[in-house]
C-alpha positions as CSV (number, residue, x, y, z in Angstrom):
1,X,-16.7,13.9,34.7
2,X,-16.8,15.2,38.1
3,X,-13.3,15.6,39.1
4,X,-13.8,15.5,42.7
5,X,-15.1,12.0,42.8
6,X,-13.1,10.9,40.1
7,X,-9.5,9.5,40.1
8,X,-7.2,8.6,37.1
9,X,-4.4,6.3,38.2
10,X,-2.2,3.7,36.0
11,X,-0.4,0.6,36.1
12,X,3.3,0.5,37.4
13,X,5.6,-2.1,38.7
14,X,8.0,-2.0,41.8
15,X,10.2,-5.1,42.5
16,X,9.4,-4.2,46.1
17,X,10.9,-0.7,46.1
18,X,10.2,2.8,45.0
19,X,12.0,2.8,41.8
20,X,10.7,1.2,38.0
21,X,11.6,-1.5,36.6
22,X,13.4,-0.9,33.5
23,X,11.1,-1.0,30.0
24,X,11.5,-0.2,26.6
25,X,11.2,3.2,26.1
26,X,7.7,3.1,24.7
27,X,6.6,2.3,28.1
28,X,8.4,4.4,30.0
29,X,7.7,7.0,27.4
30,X,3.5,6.4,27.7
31,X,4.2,6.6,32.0
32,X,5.5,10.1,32.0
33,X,2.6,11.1,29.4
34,X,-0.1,9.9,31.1
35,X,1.5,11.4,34.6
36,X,1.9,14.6,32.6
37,X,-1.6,14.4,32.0
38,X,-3.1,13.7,35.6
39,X,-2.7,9.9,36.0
40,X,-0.8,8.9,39.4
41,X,0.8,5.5,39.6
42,X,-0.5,2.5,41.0
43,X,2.2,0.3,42.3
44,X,1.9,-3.4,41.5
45,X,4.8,-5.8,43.0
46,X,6.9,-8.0,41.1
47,X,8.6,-10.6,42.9
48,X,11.7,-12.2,42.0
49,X,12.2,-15.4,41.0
50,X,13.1,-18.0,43.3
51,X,15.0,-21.2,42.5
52,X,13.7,-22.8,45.5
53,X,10.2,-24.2,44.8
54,X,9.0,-23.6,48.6
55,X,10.1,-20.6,48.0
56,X,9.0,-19.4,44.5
57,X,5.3,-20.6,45.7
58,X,5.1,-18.6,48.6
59,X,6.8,-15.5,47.1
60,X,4.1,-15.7,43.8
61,X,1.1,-16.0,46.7
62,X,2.8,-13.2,48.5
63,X,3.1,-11.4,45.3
64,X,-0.3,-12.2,44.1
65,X,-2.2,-10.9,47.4
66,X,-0.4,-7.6,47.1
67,X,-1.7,-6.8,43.6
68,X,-5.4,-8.2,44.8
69,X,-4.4,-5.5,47.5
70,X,-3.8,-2.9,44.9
71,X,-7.1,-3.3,43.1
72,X,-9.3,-2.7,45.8
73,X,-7.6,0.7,46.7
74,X,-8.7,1.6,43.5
75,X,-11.7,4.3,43.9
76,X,-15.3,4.1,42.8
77,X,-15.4,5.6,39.2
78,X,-11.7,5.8,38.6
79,X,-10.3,5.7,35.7
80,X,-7.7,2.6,34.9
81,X,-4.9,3.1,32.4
82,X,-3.1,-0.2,31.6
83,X,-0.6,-0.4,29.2
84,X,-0.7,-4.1,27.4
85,X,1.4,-6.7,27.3
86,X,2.0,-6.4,31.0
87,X,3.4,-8.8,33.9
88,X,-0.1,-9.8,35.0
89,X,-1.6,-13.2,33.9
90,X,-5.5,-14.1,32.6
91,X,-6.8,-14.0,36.5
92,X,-5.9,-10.9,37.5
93,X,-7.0,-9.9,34.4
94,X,-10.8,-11.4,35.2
95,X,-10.0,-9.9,38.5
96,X,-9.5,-6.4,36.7
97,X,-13.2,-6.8,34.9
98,X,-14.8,-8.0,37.9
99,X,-12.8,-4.7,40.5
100,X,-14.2,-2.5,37.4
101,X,-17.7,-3.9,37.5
102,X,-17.9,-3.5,41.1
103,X,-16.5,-0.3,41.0
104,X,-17.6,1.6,38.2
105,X,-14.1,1.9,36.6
106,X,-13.3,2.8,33.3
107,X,-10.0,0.9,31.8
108,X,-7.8,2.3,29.3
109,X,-5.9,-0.4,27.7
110,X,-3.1,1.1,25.5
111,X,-2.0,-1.6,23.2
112,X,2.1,-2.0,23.1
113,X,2.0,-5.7,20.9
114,X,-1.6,-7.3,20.9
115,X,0.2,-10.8,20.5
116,X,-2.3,-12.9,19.1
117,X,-2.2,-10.8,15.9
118,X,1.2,-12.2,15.7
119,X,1.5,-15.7,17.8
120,X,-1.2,-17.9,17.7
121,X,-0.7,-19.6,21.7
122,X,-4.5,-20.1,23.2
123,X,-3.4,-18.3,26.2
124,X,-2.2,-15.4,24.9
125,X,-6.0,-15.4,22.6
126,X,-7.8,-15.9,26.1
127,X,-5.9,-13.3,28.2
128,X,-6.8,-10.8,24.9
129,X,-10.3,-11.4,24.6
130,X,-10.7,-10.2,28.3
131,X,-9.4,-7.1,27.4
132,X,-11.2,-6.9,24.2
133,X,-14.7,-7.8,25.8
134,X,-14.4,-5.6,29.1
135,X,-12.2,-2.6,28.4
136,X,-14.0,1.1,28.4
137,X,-11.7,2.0,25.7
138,X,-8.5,0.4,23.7
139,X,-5.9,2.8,22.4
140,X,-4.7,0.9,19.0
141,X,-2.0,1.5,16.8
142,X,-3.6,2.3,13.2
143,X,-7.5,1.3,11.7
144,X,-5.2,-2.1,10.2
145,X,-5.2,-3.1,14.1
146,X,-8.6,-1.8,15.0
147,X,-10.3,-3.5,12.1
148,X,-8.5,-6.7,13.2
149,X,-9.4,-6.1,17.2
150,X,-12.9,-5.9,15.7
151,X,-13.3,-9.1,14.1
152,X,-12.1,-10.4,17.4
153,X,-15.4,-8.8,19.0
154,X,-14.3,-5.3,19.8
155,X,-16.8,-2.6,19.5
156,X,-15.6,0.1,17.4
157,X,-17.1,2.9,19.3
158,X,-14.5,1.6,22.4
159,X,-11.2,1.8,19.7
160,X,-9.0,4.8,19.4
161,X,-6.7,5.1,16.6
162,X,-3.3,6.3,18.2
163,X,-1.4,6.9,14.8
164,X,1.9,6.7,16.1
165,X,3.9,6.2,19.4
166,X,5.1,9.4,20.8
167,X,9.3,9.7,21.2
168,X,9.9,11.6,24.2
169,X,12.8,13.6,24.2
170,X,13.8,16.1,26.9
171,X,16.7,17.9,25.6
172,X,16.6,20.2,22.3
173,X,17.6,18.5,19.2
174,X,21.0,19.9,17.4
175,X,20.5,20.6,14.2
176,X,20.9,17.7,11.7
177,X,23.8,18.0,9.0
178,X,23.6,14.8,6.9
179,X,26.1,16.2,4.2
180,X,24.1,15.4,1.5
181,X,24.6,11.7,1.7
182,X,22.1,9.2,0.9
183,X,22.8,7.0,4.1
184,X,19.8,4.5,5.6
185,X,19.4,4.3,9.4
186,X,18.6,1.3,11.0
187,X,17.9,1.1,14.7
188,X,17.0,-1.8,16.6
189,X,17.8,-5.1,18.1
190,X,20.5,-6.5,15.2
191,X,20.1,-10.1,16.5
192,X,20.1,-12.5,13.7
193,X,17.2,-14.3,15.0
194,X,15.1,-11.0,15.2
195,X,16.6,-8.8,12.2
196,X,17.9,-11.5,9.7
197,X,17.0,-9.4,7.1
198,X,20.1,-7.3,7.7
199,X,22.5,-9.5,7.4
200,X,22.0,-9.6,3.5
201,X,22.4,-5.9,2.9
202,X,25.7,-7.1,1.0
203,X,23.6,-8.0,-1.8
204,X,22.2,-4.4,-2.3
205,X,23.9,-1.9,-4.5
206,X,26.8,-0.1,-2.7
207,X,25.0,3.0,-4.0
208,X,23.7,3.3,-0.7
209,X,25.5,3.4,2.8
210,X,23.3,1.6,6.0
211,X,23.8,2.9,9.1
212,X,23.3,0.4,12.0
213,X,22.7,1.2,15.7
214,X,22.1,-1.5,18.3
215,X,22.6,-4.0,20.2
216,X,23.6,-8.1,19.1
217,X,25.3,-7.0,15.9
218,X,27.9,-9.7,14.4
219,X,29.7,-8.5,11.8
220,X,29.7,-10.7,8.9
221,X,31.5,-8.9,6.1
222,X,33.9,-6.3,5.0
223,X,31.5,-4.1,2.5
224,X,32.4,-0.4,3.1
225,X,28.6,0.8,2.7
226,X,27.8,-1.1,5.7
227,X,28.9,0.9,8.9
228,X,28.1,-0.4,12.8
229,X,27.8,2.1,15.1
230,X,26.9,0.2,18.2
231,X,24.3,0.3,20.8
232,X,23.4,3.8,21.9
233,X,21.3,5.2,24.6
234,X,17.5,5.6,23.5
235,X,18.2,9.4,24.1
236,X,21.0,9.8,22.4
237,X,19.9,8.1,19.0
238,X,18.2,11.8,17.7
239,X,21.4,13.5,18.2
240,X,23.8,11.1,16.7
241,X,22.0,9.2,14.3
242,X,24.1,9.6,10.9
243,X,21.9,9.2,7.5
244,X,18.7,10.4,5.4
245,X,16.5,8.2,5.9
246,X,15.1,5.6,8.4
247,X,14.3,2.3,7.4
248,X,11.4,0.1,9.0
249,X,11.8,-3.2,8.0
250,X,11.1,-6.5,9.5
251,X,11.6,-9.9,9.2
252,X,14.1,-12.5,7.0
253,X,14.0,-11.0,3.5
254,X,15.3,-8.1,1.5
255,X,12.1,-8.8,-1.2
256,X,9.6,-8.2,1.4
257,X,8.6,-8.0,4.5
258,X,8.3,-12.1,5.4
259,X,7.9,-14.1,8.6
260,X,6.0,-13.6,11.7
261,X,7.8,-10.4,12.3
262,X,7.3,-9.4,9.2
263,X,3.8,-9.9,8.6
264,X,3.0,-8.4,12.0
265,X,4.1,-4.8,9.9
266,X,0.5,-5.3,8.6
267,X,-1.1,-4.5,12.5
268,X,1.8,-3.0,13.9
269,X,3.8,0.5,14.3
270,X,7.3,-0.5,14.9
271,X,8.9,2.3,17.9
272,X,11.7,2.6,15.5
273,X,9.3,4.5,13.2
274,X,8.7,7.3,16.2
275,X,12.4,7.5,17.1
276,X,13.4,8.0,13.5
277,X,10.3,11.2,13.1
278,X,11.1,12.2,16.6
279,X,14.4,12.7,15.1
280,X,13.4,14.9,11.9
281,X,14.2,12.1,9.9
282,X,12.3,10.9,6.7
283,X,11.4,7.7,6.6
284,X,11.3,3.8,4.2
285,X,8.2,1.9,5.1
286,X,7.2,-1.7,3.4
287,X,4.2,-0.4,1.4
288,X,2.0,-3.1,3.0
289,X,2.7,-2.0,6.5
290,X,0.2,-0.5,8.5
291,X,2.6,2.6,8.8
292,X,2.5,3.1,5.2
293,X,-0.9,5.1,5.4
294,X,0.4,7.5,8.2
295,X,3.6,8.5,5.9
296,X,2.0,8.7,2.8
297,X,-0.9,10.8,4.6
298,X,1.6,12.9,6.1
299,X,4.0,13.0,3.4
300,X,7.1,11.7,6.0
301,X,9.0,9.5,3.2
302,X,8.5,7.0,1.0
303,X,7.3,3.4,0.1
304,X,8.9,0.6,-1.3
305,X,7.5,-2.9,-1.7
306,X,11.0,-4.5,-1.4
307,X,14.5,-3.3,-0.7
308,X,16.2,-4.2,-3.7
309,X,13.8,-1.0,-5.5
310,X,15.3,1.1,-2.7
311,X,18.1,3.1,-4.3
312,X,16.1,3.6,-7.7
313,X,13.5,5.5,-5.2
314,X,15.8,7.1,-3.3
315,X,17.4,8.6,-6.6
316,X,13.9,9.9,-8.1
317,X,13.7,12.0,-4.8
318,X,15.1,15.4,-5.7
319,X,16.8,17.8,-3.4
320,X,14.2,19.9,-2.5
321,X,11.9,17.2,-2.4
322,X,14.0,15.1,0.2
323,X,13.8,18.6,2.0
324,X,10.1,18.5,1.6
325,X,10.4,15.5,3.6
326,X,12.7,16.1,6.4
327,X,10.6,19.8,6.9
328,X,7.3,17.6,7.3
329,X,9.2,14.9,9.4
330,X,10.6,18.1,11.7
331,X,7.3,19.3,12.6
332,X,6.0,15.8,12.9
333,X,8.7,15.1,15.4
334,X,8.3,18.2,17.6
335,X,4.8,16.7,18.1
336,X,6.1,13.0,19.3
337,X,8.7,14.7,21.3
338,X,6.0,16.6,23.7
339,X,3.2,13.7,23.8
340,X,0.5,15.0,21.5
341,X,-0.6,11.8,20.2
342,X,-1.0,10.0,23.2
343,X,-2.5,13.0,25.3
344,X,-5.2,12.8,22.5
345,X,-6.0,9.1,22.7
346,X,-6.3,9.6,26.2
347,X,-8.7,12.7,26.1
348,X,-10.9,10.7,23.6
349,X,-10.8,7.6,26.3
350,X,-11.8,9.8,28.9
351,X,-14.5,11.6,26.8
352,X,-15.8,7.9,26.0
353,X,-16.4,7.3,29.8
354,X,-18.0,10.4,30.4
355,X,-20.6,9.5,27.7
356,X,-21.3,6.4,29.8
357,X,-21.7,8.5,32.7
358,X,-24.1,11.0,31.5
């Protein structure tokens, strides 16, 4: 690629100022790695919402001028990274293909949730099949998603396997003393409507203690193995996480992974999963997940098919095997902390439009 001519900018969002809107940390996370890696920011407006109809109208027109604005700033032979789900709708998506077209611009789409693996709404399928049809290259999470993406009509030679979501973390980790207790983390939104599951650990054996950190948590019973910790700060989790082993779980039953959270596990690598590596921290995976492949390959924990078989295979894992584990999660970790797997994707996506060039 001739890197005079050519331009790498992304997707970001200002509600009319300078400063980011606030995301989940996997976005924010994949911002400063691609800027780390020679992508400037393209600011796309937000508007707010307006109660007023008169006013709502003319403040989505406003809004939707500036991002048609936006597009055709982009220079010829750019390259586009988009991080998906984002706040534009199916028209500015066609207007995306159609810029691109013109333009000679490769997009990068870096898939966050590809929701019609998971919801089944006809608009959500429409806005996806733009992105699977047009894009230059799609950063997926694991070959589950990419085999799915290509039933859909994705060309395999545009799919990148990402493996995992990078953790970012700035500050050195202390090291972890977990006192030789068996303890399972679990991090996430604690809502009964999104983590039901959780709200049954009182049927498990007390042999076990589960550590939970986030936000939504009602307590529903007095079980001593059952400790809330509260809703931390993303970047604090690593250093105060208490516990062995992280759990990713999903859904509404201890048995198995169930529901449409649930069976998304079989496309889907859960952010909890990074922060928990990130952390030096072994890891339980449903064996039918998609992340059960990536921990097995890299020998990061273990896998369990429900969660009632959880503190019989926690008890075959000797000492030095559990430190087996944590010394593979470790240097697992150091890589999610600096970027590595998403600088990767990205050189391969960037390789892939230089083909096209040649």
């Amino acid at each position: 690629m001739d890197k005079g001519k050519n331009k790498k900018v992304y997707m970001e969002y200002s509600m009319y100022t300078d400063k980011r809107i606030a995301g989940s940390k996997a976005v924010l996370d994949s911002a400063l790695i691609v800027e780390s890696s020679g992508y400037s920011a393209l600011w796309f407006m937000m508007g707010k919402e307006k109660k007023n109809k008169v006013t709502r109208v003319i403040n989505q027109a406003f809004t939707a001028i500036s991002r048609l604005v936006t597009f055709l700033r982009i220079s010829n032979k750019s390259l586009f990274f988009i991080q998906h789900p984002s706040a534009i709708n199916k028209t500015l998506y066609l207007f995306i293909k159609y810029i691109s077209a013109k333009k000679n611009i490769g997009t990068i789409f870096l898939i966050h949730d590809f929701e019609s693996l998971r919801l089944k709404q006809s608009n959500i399928v429409k806005i996806e099949e733009v992105i699977i049809k047009n894009a230059s290259a799609i950063i997926c999470h694991n070959e589950k998603m990419m085999i799915e993406l290509i039933k859909r009509g994705a060309l395999q030679n545009k799919l990148i396997n990402l493996e995992i979501f990078d953790y970012i973390v700035e500050k050195p980790l202390k090291p972890r003393d977990d006192n030789g207790e068996n303890g399972i983390i679990f991090a996430g939104n604690l809502d009964k409507n999104k983590s039901s599951f959780i709200y049954k650990f009182n049927e498990l054996s007390d042999k076990l203690n589960y550590h939970l950190y986030g936000p939504n948590y009602v307590k529903n019973d007095s079980n001593d193995f059952i400790k809330y910790h509260g809703a931390l700060d993303p970047e604090d989790l690593p250093d105060t996480m208490v516990g062995s082993y992280g759990l990713v779980w999903d859904g509404d039953s201890l048995e198995s992974c169930t529901g449409v959270t649930g069976e998304y596990l079989k496309y889907n690598n859960p952010h909890k999963a990074s922060l928990y590596i990130a952390s030096g921290i072994p890891v339980v995976v449903w064996d039918k997940s998609a992340m059960s492949d990536y921990v097995i390959d890299n020998d990061l924990g273990i896998t369990v098919s429900s969660l009632y078989d959880l503190d019989e295979a926690i008890d075959k894992i000797s000492a030095e095997r559990y430190l087996e584990l944590k010394k593979n999660a470790e240097a697992e970790g150091y890589k999610l902390r600096k970027g590595f797997y998403l600088k990767r994707a990205l050189m391969q996506a960037e390789k892939l439009f230089e083909e096209k060039e040649s």
